[in-house]
C-alpha positions, 0 to 999 in steps of 0.5 A: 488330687494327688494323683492327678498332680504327680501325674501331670507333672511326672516326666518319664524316662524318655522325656529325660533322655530327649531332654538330656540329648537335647542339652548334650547337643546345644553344648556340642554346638556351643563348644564348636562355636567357641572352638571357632571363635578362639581359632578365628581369634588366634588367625587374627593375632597371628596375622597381625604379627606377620604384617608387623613381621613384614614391617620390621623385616622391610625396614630392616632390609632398607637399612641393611642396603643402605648401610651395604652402600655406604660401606661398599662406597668406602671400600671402593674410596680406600681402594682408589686411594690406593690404586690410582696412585699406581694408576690401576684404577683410571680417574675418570672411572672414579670420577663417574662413581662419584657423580653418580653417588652424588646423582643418587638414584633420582638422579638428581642434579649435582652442584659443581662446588658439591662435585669438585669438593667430593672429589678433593676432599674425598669426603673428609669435613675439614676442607682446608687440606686437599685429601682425594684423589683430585686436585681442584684444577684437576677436578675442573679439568675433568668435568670440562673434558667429560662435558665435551666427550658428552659422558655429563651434561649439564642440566642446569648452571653450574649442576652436573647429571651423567647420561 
């Protein structure tokens, strides 16, 4: 009886080497598999970090346009300043900046006391001392003569657009 168990249960050499490669083959397959998943997982987090890249890098560019405006339209402002005296730079040419500042780029309509005060005042938030290029009278002058030369118009009461 003996026999017969060890017989029946007795696996032999081949039977091992079938079983083995089978096992070897399984934990290939199961590497692989793991393989993929760990780089399928690292493609995952490397594109979330390009999208958040992309989001930082466009709100960082936005302010730097923005900021690159702001400081061009101040360097230009000093530069009137100081040519326009001399009579280098024309008043006119000035005044159309400014109203297209004003404009923005939707084009919005521009309020005649917003106009005439960036004008005088060049920007400058105590509005009792006239410190731009214009005065009011002149100011007031000006948007008359550019309305006639059909350079503005008027878009609504007392609201200014370039054309």
């Amino acid at each position: 009886m003996r026999e017969e168990y060890i017989k029946s249960n007795y696996i032999d050499n081949s039977e091992i080497e079938r079983l083995d490669h089978k096992i070897k083959k399984l934990q290939y397959e199961y590497d692989a598999e793991s393989e993929t998943y760990k780089e399928l997982k690292l493609d995952t987090k490397l594109e979330k970090l390009k999208e958040k890249f992309k989001e930082k890098h466009s709100i960082l560019t936005k302010l730097r346009a923005k900021y690159q405006e702001e400081l061009d339209g101040l360097i230009k402002r000093n530069m009137y300043h100081q040519k326009v005296s001399s009579g280098d730079v024309s008043k006119m040419q000035y005044f159309m900046d400014v109203l297209k500042q004003l404009e923005g780029e939707q084009r919005k309509p521009v309020e005649h006391v917003a106009l005439v005060r960036k004008l005088c005042f060049a920007g400058n938030s105590q509005y009792d001392v006239e410190s731009g290029i214009f005065r009011r009278e002149e100011a007031n002058d000006m948007i008359k003569k550019m309305l006639r030369e059909a350079s503005i118009y008027e878009s609504k009461p007392g609201h200014y657009n370039r054309v």
